[in-house]
Jmol script that loads the backbone (N, CA, C; Angstrom):
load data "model"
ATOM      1  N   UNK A   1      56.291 169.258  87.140  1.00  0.00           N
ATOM      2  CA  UNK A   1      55.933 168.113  86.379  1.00  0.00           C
ATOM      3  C   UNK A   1      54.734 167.423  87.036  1.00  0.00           C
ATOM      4  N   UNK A   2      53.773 167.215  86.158  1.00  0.00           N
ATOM      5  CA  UNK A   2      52.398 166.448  86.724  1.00  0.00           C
ATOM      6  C   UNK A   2      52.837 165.526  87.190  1.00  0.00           C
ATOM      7  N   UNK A   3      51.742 164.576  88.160  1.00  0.00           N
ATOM      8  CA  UNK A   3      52.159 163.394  88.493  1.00  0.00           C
ATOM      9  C   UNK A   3      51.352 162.126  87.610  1.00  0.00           C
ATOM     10  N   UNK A   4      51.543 161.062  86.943  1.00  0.00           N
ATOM     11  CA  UNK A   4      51.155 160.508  86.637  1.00  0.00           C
ATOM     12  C   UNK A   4      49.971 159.394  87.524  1.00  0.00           C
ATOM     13  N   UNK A   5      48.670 159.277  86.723  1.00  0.00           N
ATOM     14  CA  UNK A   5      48.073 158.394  87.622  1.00  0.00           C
ATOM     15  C   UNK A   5      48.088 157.210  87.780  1.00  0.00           C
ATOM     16  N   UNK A   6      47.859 156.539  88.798  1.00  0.00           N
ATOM     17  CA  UNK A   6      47.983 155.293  89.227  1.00  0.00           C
ATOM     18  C   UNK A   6      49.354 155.094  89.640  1.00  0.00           C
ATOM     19  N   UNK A   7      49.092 153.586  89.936  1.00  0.00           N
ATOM     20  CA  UNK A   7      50.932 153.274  90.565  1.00  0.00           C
ATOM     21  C   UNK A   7      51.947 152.905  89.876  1.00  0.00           C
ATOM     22  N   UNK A   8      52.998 152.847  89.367  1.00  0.00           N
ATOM     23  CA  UNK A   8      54.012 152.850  89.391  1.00  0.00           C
ATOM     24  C   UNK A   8      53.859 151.365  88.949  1.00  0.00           C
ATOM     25  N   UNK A   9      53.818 150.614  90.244  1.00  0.00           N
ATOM     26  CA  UNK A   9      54.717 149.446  90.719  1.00  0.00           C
ATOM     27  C   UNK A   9      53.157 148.151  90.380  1.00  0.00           C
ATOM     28  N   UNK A  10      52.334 148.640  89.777  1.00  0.00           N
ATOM     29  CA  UNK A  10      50.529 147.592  89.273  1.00  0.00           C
ATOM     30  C   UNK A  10      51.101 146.666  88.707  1.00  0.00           C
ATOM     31  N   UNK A  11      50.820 145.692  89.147  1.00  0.00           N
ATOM     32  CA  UNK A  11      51.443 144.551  88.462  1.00  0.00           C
ATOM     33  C   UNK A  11      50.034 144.382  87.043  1.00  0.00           C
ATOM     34  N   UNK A  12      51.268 144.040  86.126  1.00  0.00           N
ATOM     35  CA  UNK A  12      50.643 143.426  84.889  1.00  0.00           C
ATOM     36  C   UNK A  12      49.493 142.617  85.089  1.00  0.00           C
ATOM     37  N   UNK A  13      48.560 142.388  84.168  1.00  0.00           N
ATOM     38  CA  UNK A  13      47.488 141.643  84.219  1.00  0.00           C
ATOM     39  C   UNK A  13      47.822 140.657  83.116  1.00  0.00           C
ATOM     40  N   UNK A  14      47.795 139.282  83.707  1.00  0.00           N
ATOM     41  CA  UNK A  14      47.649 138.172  83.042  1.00  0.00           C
ATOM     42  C   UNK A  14      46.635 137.463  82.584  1.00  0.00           C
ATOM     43  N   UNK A  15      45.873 137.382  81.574  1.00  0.00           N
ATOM     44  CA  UNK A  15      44.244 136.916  81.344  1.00  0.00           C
ATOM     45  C   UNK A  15      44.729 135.601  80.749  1.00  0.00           C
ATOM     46  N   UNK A  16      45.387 134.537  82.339  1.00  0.00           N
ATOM     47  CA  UNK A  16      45.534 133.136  82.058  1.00  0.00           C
ATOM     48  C   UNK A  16      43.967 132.670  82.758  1.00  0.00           C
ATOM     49  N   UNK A  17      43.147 132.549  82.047  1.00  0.00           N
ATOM     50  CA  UNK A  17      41.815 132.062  82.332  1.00  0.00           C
ATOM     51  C   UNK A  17      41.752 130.875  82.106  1.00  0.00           C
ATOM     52  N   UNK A  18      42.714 129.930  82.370  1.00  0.00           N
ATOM     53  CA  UNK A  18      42.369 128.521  82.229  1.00  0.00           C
ATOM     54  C   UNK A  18      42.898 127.655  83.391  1.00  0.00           C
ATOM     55  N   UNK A  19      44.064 128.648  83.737  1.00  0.00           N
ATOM     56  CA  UNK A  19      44.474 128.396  85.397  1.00  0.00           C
ATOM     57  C   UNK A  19      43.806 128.353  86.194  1.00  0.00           C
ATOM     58  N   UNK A  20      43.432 129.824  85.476  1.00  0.00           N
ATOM     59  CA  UNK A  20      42.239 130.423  86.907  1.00  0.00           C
ATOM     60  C   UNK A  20      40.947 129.095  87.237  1.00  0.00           C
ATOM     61  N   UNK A  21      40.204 128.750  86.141  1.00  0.00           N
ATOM     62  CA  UNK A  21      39.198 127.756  86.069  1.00  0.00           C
ATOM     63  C   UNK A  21      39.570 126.450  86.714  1.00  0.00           C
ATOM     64  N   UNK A  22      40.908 126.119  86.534  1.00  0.00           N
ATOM     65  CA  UNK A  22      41.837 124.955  87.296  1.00  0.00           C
ATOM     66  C   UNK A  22      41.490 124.903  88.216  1.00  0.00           C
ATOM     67  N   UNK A  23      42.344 126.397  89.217  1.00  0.00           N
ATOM     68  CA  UNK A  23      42.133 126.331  90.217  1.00  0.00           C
ATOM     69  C   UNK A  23      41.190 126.497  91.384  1.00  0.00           C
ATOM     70  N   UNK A  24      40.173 126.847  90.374  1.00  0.00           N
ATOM     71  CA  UNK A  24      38.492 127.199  91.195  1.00  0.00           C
ATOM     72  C   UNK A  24      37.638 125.849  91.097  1.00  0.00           C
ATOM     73  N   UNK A  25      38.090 124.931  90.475  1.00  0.00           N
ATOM     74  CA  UNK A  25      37.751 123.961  90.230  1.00  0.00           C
ATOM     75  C   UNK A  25      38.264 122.818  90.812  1.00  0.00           C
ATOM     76  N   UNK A  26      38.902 122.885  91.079  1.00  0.00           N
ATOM     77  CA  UNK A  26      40.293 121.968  92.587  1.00  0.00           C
ATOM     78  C   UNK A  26      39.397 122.522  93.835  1.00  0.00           C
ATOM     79  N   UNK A  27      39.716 124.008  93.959  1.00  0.00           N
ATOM     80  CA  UNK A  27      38.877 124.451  95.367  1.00  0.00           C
ATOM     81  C   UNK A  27      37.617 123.572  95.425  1.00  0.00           C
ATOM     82  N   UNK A  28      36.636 124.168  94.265  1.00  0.00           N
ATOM     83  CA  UNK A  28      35.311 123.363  94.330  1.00  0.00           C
ATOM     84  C   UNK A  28      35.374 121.839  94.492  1.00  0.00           C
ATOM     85  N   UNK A  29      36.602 120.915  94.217  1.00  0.00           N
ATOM     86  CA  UNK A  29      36.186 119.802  94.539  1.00  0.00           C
ATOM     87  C   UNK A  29      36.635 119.468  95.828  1.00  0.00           C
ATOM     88  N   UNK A  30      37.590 120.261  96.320  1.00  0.00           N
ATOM     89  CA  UNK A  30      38.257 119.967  97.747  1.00  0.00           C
ATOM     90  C   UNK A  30      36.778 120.570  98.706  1.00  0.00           C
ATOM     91  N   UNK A  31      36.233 121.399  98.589  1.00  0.00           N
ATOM     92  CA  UNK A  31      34.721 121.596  99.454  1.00  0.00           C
ATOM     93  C   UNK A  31      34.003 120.748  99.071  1.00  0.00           C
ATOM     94  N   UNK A  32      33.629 119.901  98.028  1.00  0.00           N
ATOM     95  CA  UNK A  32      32.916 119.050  97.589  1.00  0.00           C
ATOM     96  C   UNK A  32      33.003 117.872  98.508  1.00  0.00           C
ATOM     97  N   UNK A  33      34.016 117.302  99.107  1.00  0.00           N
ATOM     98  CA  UNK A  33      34.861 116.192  99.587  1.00  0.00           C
ATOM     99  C   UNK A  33      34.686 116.518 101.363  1.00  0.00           C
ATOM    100  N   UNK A  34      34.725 118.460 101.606  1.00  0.00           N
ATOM    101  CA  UNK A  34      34.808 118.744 103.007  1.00  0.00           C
ATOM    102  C   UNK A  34      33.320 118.489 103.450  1.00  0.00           C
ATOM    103  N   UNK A  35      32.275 118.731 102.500  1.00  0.00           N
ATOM    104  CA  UNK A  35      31.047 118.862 102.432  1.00  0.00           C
ATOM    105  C   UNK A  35      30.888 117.142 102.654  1.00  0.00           C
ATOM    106  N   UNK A  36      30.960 116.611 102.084  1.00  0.00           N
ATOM    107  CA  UNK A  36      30.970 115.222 102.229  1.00  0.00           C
ATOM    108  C   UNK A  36      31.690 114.643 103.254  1.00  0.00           C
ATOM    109  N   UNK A  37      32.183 114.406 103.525  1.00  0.00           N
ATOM    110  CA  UNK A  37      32.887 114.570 104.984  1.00  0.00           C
ATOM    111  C   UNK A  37      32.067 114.770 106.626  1.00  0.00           C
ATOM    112  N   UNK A  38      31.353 116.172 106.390  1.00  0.00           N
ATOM    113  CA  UNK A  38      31.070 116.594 107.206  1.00  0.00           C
ATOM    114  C   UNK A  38      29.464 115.736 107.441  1.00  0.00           C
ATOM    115  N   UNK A  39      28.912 115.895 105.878  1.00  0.00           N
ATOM    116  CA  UNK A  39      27.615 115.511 105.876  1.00  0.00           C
ATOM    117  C   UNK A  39      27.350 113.743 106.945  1.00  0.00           C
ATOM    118  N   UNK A  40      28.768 112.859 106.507  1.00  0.00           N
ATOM    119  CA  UNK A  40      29.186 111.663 106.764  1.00  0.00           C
ATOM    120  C   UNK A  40      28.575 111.723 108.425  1.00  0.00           C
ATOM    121  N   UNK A  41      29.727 112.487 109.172  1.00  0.00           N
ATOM    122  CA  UNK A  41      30.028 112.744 110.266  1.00  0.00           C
ATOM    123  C   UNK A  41      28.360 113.407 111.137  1.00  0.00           C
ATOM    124  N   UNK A  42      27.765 114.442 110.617  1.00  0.00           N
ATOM    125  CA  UNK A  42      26.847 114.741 110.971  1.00  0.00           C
ATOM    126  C   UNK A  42      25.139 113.075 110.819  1.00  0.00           C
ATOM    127  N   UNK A  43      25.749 112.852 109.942  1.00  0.00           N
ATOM    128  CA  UNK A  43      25.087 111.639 109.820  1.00  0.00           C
ATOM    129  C   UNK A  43      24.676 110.645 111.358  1.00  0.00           C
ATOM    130  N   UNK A  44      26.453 109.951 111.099  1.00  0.00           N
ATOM    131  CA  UNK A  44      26.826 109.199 112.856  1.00  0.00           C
ATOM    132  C   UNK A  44      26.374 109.704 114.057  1.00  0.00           C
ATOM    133  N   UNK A  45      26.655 111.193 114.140  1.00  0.00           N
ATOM    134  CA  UNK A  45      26.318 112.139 114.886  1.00  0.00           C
ATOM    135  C   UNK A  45      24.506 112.160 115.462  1.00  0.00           C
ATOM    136  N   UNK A  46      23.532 112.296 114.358  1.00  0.00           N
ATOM    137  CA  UNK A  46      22.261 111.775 114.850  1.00  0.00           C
ATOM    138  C   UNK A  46      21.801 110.563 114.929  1.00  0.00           C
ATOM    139  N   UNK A  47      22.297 109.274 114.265  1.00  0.00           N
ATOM    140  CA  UNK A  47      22.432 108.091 115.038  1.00  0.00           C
ATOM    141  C   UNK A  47      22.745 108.186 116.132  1.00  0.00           C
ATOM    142  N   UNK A  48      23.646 108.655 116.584  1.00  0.00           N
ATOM    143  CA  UNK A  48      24.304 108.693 118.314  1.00  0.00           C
ATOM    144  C   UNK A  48      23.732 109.307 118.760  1.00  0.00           C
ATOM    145  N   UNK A  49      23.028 110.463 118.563  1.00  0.00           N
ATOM    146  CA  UNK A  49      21.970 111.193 119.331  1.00  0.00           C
ATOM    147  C   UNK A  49      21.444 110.279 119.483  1.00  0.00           C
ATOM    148  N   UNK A  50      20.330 110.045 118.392  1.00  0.00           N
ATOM    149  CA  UNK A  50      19.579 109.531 118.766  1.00  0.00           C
ATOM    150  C   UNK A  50      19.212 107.705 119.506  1.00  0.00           C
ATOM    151  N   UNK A  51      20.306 107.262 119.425  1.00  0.00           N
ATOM    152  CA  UNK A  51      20.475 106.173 120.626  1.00  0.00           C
ATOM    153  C   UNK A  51      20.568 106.470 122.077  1.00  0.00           C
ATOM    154  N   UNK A  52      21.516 107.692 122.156  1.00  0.00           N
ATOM    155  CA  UNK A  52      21.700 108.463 123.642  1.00  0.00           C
ATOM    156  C   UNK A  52      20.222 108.871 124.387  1.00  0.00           C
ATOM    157  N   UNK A  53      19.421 109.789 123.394  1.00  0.00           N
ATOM    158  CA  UNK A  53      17.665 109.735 123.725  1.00  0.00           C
ATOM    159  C   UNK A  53      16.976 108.683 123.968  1.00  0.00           C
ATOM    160  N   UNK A  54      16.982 107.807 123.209  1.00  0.00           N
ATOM    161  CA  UNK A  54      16.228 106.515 123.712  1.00  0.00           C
ATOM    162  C   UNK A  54      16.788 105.458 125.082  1.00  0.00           C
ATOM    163  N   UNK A  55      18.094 105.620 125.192  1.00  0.00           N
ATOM    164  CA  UNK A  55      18.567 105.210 126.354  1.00  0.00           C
ATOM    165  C   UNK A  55      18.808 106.383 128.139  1.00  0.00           C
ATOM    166  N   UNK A  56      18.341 107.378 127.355  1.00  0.00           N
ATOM    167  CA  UNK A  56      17.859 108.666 128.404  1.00  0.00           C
ATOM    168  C   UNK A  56      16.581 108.272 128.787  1.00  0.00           C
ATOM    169  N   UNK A  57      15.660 108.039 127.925  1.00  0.00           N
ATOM    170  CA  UNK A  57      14.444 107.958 127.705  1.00  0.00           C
ATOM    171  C   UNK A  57      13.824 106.753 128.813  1.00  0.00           C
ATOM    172  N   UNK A  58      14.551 105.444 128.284  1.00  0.00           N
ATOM    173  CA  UNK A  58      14.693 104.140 129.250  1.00  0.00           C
ATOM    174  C   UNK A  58      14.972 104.388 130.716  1.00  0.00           C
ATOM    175  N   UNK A  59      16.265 105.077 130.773  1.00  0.00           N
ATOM    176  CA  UNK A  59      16.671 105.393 132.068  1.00  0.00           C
ATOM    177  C   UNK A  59      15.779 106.335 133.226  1.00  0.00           C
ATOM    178  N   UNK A  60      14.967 107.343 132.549  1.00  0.00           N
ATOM    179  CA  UNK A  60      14.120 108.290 132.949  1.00  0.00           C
ATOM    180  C   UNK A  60      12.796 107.250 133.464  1.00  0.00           C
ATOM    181  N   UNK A  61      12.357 106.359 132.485  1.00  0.00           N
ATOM    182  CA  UNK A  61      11.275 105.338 133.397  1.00  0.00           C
ATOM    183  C   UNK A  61      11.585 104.703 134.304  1.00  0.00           C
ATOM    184  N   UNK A  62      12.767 103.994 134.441  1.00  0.00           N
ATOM    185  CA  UNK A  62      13.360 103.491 135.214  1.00  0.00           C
ATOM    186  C   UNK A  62      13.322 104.234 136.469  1.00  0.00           C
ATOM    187  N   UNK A  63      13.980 105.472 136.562  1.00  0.00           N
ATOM    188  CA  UNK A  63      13.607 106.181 137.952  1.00  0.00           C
ATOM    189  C   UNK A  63      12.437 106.493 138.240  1.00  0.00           C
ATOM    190  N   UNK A  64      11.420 106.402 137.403  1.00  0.00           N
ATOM    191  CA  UNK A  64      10.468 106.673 137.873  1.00  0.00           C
ATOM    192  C   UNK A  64       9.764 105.848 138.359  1.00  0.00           C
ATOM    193  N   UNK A  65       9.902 104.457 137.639  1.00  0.00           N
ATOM    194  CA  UNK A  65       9.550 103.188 138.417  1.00  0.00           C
ATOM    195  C   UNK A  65       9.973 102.888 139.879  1.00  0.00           C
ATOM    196  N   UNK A  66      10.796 103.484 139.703  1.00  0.00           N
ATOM    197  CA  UNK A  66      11.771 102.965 141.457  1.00  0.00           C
ATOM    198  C   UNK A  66      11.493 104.202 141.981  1.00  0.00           C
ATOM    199  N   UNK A  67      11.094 105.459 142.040  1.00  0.00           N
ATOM    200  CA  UNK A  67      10.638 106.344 142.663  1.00  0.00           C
ATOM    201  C   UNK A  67       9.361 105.834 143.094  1.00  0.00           C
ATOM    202  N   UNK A  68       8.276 105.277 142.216  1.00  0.00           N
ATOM    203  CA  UNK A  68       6.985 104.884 142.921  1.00  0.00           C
ATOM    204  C   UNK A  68       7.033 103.830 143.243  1.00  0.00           C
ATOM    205  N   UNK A  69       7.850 103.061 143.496  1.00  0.00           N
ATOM    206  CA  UNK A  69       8.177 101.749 144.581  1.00  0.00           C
ATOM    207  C   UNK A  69       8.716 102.032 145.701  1.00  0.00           C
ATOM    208  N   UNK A  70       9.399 103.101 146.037  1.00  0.00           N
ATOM    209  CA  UNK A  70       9.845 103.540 146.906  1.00  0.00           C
ATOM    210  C   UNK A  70       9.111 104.556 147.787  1.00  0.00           C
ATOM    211  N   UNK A  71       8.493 105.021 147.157  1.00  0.00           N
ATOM    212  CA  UNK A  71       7.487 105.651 147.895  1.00  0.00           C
ATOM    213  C   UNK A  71       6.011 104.730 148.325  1.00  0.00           C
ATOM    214  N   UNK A  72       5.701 103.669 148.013  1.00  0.00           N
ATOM    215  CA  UNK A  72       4.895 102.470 147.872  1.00  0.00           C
ATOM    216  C   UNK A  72       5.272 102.086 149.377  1.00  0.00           C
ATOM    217  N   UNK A  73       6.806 101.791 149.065  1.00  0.00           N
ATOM    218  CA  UNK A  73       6.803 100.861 150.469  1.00  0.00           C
ATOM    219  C   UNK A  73       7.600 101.617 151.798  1.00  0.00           C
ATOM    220  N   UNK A  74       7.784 102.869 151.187  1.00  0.00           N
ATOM    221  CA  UNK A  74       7.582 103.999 152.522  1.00  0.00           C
ATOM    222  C   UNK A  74       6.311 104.091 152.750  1.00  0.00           C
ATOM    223  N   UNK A  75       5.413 104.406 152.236  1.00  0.00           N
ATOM    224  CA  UNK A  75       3.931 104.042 152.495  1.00  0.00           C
ATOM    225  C   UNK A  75       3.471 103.284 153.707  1.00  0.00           C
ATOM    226  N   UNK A  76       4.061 102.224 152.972  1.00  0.00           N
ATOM    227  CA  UNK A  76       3.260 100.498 153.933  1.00  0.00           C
ATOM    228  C   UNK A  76       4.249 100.706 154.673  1.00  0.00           C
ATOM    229  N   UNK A  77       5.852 101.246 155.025  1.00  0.00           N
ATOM    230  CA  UNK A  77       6.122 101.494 156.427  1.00  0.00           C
ATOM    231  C   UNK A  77       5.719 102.549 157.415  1.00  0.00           C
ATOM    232  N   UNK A  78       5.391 103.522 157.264  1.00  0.00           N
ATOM    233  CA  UNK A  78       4.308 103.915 157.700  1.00  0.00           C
ATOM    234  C   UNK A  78       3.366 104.071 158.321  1.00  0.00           C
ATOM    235  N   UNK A  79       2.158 102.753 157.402  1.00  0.00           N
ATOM    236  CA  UNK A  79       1.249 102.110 157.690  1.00  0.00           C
ATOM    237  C   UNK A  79       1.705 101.338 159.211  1.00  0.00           C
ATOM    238  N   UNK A  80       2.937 100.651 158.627  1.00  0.00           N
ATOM    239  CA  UNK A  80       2.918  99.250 159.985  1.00  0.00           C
ATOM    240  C   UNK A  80       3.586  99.867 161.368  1.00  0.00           C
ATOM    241  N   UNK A  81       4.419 101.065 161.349  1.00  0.00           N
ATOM    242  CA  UNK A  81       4.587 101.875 162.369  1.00  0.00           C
ATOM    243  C   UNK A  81       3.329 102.345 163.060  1.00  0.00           C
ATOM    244  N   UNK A  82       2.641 103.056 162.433  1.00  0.00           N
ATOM    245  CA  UNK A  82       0.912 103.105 163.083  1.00  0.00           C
ATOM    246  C   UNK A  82       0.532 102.471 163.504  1.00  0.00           C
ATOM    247  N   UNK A  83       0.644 101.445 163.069  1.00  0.00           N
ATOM    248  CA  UNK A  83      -0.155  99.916 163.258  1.00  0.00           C
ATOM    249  C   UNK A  83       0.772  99.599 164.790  1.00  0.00           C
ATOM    250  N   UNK A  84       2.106  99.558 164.835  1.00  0.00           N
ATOM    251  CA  UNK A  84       2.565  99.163 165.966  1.00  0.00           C
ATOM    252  C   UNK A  84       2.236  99.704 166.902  1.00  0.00           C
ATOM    253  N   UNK A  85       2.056 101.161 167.064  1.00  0.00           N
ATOM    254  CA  UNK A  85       2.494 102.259 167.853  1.00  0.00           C
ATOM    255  C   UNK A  85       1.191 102.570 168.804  1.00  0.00           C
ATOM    256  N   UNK A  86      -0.484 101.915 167.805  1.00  0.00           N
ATOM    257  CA  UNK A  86      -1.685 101.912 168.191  1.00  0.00           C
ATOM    258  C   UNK A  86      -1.645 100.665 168.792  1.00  0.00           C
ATOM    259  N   UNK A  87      -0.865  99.345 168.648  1.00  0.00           N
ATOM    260  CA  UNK A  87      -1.142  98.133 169.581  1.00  0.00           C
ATOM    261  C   UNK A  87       0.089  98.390 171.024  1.00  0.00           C
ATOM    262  N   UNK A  88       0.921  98.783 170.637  1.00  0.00           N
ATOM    263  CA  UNK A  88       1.705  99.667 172.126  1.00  0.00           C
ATOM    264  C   UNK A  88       0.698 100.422 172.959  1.00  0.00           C
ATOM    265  N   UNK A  89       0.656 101.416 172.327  1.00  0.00           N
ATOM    266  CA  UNK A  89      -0.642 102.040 172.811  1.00  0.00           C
ATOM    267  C   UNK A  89      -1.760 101.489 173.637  1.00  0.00           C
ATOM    268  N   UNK A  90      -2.502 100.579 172.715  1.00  0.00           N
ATOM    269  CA  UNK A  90      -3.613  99.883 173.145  1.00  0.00           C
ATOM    270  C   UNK A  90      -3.268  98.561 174.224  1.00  0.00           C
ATOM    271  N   UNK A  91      -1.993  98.205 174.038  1.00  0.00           N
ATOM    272  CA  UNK A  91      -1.267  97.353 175.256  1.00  0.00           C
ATOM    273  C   UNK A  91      -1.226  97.809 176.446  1.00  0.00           C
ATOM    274  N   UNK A  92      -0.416  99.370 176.273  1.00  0.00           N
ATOM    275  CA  UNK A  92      -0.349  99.812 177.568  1.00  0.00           C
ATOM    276  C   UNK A  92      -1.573 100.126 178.324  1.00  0.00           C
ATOM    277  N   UNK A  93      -2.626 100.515 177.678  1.00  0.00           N
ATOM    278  CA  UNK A  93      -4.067 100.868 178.291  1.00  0.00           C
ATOM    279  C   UNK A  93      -4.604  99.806 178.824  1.00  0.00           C
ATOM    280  N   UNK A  94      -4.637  98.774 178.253  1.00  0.00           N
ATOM    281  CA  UNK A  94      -5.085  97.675 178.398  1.00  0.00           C
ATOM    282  C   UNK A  94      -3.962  96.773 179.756  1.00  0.00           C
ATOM    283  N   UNK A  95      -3.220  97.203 179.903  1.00  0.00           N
ATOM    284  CA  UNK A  95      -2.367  96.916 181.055  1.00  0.00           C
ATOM    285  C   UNK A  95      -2.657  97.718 182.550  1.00  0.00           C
ATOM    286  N   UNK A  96      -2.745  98.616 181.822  1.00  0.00           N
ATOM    287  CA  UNK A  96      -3.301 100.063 182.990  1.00  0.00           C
ATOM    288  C   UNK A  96      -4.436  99.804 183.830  1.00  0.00           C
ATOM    289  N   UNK A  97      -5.542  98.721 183.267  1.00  0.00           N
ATOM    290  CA  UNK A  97      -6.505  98.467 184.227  1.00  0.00           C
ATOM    291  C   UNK A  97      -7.729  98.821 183.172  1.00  0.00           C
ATOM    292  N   UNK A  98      -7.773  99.857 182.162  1.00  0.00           N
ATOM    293  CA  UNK A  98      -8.742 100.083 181.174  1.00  0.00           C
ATOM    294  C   UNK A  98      -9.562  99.122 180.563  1.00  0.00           C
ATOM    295  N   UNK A  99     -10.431  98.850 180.481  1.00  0.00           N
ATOM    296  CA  UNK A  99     -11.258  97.702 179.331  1.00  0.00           C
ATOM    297  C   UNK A  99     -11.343  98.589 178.068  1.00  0.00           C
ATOM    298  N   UNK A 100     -11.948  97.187 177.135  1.00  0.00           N
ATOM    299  CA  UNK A 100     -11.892  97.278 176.061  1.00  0.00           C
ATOM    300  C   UNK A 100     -13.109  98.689 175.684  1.00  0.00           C
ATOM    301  N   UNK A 101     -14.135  98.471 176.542  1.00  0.00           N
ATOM    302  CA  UNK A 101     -15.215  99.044 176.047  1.00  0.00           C
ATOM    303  C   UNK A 101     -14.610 100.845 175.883  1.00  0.00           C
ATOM    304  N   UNK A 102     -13.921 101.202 177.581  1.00  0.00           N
ATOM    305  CA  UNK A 102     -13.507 102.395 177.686  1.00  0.00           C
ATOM    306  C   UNK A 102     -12.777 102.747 176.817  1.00  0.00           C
ATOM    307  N   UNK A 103     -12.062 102.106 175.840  1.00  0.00           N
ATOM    308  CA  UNK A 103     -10.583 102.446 174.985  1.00  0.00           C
ATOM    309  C   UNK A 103     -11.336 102.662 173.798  1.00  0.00           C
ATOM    310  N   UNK A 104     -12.209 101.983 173.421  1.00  0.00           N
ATOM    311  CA  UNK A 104     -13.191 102.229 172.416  1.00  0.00           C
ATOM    312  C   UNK A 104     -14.090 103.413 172.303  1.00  0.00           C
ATOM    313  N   UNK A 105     -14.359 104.236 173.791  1.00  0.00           N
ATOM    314  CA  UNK A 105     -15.345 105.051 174.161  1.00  0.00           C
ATOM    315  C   UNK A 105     -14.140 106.321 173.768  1.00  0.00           C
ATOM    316  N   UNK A 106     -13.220 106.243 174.025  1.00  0.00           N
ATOM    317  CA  UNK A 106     -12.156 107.193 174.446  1.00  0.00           C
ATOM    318  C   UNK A 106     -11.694 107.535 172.888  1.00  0.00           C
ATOM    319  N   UNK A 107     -11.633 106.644 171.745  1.00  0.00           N
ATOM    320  CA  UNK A 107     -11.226 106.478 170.537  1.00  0.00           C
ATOM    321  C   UNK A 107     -11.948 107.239 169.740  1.00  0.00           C
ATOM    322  N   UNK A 108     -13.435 107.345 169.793  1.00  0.00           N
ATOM    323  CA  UNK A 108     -14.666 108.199 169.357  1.00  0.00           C
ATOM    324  C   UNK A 108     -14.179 109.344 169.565  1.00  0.00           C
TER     325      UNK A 108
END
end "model"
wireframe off; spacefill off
backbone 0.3
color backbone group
């Protein structure tokens, strides 16, 4: 005995096409709503970026301001260490018995 084709057990076809439209139409508005939703959220989202950048932005001058103040008055300390270290210097020579003229000759 041949075998017959197809299955057996195919379920019937129902051509309820108005369900069907129902329910593609529920879906479509429930993505309609997720879409909206999301759009909302992505919204807040670059507001908050973009406050976070401008207060990055602030903060980034800020160190940089106090980086070249800080290096400013490492500078001028520095400076006044030199400054001490040449009147030590020029004390002790000048204690030693040296004149001015020789310390000057010696400096050249």
């Amino acid at each position: 005995m041949p075998r017959t084709k197809g299955s057996k057990n195919k379920p019937k076809v129902t051509n309820d096409c108005a369900s069907q439209i129902t329910e593609k139409q529920e879906a479509i508005a429930s993505l309609n709503i997720e879409i909206t939703s999301i759009t909302a959220n992505i919204d807040a989202w670059k507001a908050d970026l973009k406050e976070k950048r401008t207060a990055l932005k602030k903060a980034e001058k800020e160190v940089a301001s106090l980086e070249a103040k800080k290096a400013k008055a490492d500078a001028k300390a520095t400076e006044e260490a030199k400054k001490t270290e040449a009147e030590a210097v020029l004390k002790k020579l000048l204690a030693s018995g040296m004149t001015a003229d020789d310390i000057l000759e010696n400096l050249k």
